[in-house]
N, C-alpha and C positions, 0 to 999 in steps of 0.2 A: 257922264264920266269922261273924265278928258284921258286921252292915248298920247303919252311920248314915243317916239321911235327915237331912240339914239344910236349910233353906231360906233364902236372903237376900233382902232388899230393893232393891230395886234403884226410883229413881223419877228424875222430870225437876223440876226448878223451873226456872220462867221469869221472863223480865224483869218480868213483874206482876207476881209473887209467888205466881200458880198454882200446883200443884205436883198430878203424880198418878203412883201408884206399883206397882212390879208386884215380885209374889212369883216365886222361880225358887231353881231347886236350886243347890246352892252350888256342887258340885264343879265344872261348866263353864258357869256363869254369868257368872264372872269372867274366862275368858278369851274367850270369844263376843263377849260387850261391850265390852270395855277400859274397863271401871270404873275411875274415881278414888272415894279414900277421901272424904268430906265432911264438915267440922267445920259442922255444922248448926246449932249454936248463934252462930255466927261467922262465917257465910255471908253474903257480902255484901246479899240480898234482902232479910235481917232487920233489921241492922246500919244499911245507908244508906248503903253506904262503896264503891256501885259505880263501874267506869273510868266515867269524864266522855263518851264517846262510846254506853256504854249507855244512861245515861240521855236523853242527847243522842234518840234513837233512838225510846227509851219514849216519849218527850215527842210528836216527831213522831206517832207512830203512835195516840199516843188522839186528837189534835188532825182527821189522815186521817180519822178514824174518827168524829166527830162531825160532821166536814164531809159524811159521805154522806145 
């Protein structure tokens, strides 16, 4: 019996545009998580093209954040 090991990517981006990523075995990676696929060249964080209330949000929270 032959053994694949494979392993996927799996990471988070956030509304700054941070983004950090973890390695994991593929066979129950996918359903443990509930992965969505992500077109990462086309993702909204790169693009510019986020919902109006995200930004909305962004905006607030660096303004928060200068005011401490």
């Amino acid at each position: 019996m032959k053994s694949v090991l494979k392993s996927k990517t799996f990471g988070n981006i956030l509304s700054d545009g941070s983004f950090n990523f973890l390695s994991l075995p593929s066979y129950s990676s996918q359903k443990e998580l509930h992965c969505k696929n992500l077109d990462l060249n086309n993702h909204p964080v790169w693009t510019g093209k986020r919902p109006k209330e995200q930004t909305e949000i962004s905006l607030f929270v660096g303004k928060f954040t200068k005011s401490l």
